[in-house]
C-alpha positions, 0 to 999 in steps of 0.5 A: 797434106800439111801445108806451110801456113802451119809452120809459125805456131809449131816452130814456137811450140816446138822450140819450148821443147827442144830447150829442154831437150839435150840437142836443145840444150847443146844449141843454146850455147852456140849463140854466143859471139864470136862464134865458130864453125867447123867444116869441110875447109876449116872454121868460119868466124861469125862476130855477131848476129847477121842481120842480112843473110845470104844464100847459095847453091840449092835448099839453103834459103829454105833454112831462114824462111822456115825459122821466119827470115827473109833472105836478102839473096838466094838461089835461083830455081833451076828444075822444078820451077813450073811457073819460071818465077825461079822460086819453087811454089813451097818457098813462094807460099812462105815468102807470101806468108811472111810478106816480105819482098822477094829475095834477089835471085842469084843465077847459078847456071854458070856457078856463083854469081859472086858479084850479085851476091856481093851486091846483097851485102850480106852479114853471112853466106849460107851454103851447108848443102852446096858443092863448093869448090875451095875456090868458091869458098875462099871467094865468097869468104872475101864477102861475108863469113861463109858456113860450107858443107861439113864433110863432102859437096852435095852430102849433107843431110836435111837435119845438117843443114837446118843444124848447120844454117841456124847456128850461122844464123844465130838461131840454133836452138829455132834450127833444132825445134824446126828439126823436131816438128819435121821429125814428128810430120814424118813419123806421123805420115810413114805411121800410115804405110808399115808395107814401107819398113825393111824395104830396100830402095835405090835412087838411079838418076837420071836414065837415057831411053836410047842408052841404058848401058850404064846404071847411074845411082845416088850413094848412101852419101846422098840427102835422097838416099838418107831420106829413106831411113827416115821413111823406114827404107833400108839402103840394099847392100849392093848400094851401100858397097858401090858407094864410094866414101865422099861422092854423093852418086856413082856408076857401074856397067849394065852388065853388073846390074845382077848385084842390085838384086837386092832392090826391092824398090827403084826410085828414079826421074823419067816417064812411061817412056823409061819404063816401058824401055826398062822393060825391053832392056834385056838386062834391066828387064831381069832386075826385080824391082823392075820385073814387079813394076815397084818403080817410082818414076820422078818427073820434072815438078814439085813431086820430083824436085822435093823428093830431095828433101829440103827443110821446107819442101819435106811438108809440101809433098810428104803425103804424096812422096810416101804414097808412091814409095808405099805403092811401090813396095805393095807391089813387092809384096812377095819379096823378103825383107831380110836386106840390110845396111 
């Protein structure tokens, strides 16, 4: 599996090419100052190149690491963190390699933490993939120029994100040079699983083993949902007519679960436990992703946390992520392809 050690000498590679690139080409005229950013509560003004970043909410740190720059402050890590240090492993190996001192850890457990954030006296806040209310963002504004999500909370996309962050940063073409290596690391990967291309995936979140009378799911308006179109999954019509425009999941009645009959894998967070009570549920027992046992279950660690890809994360479990989609849609083997989005 790559590891991060790799990401210095491909990022420099990479950048020769996207500059000669059309997408390069675009990002190097969005380094000039002032410089504007369009988003979902307006445009943000940015005067000159931040030398102090900030960032909040989930992922966005990962952006200034990855292109080589500590953050002053960032997020605490709320799920996922085996250790308790509040730093996932694949950011604690970047902020190893490049020896700087640990960021201050901002805990969202409440919301913001606006004063620590203030206390980092930041140049620019970081927050393209975040859930910011307009109260947030005017608040946080009052500190430093803020970048916010472009359309909806929680939907914006891995290569937004890196997009959206590096410009913020004063790095856009680093940001799409960064974009490329990952597209290439997944190309690469989803290259070894053909079984993969044309099946259909649904992201349920997270399942009560004593209630399963409601089906909870992730839209196509979600960065877990639009990661299987880059591993060669297609999002199942009944999904894609269940996802209401702008909310990033969404609901509906067990009884209904007949509409996901066109899931030909179910990705979801739990243990034998879930799936053994899966099984027993009379109504999710007929659905067919979990009759075939094409179920991949998500736990509470790296596996789980990066299966919601994020500009670092996406490296670090790449290999082990498509395996078990790839197990998943073997064991589907005998179903059609012909779902679409």
């Amino acid at each position: 599996m790559p590891r991060l050690s790799r990401f210095l000498a491909p990022v420099l590679t990479g950048l020769l090419l996207a500059l000669s690139a059309s997408r390069g080409a675009q990002a190097e005229g969005m380094d000039a100052y002032p410089l504007t950013i369009t988003h979902a509560f307006g445009t943000t003004t940015i005067n000159s190149k931040p030398e102090r970043v900030a960032t909040v909410a989930w992922a966005n740190h990962e952006v200034p690491l990855a292109l080589g720059v500590v953050p002053v402050g960032m997020a605490r890590a709320n799920f996922g963190d085996d250790d308790g240090d509040g730093i996932l492993p694949w950011n604690r190996e970047r902020l190893d390699e490049l020896g700087g001192a640990t960021p201050v850890l901002f805990d969202e457990g409440d919301g913001i933490d606006f004063e620590a954030v203030a206390a980092t006296r930041p140049d620019v806040i970081l927050a393209a993939y975040s859930g910011l209310s307009r109260s947030d963002y005017e608040t946080l504004s009052r500190i430093a120029p803020v970048v916010a999500f472009p359309e909806a909370p929680w939907s914006t996309d891995w290569r937004a994100t890196i997009r959206l962050d590096s410009v913020g940063m004063g790095m856009a073409a680093e940001g799409e040079a960064l974009i490329a290596r990952i597209e290439g690391e997944i190309a690469a990967e989803v290259a070894k699983h053909p079984q993969l291309a044309g099946k259909s995936a649904m992201f349920v979140t997270h399942l009560d083993t004593t209630d399963l009378s409601t089906v909870n799911f992730y839209t196509t308006h979600d960065a877990r949902v639009r990661f299987f179109g880059d591993l060669g999954l297609v999002v199942p019509k009944s999904v894609a007519e269940a996802s209401d425009e702008g909310r990033f999941a969404g609901s509906t009645s067990a009884e209904r679960i007949d509409a996901f009959d066109d899931v030909d894998i179910l990705v979801t967070y739990g243990g034998a436990e879930l799936m053994a009570a899966m099984k027993a549920n009379p109504l999710f027992a007929h659905m067919p992703a979990v009759s075939n046992d094409a179920v991949v279950l998500l736990g509470n660690n790296a596996l789980g946390t990066a299966a919601n890809p994020t500009p670092l994360s996406i490296s670090w479990v790449l290999g082990d992520y498509v395996a078990e989609l790839a197990g998943a849609a073997g064991k589907d083997a005998g179903r059609s392809n012909g779902q679409s989005e």
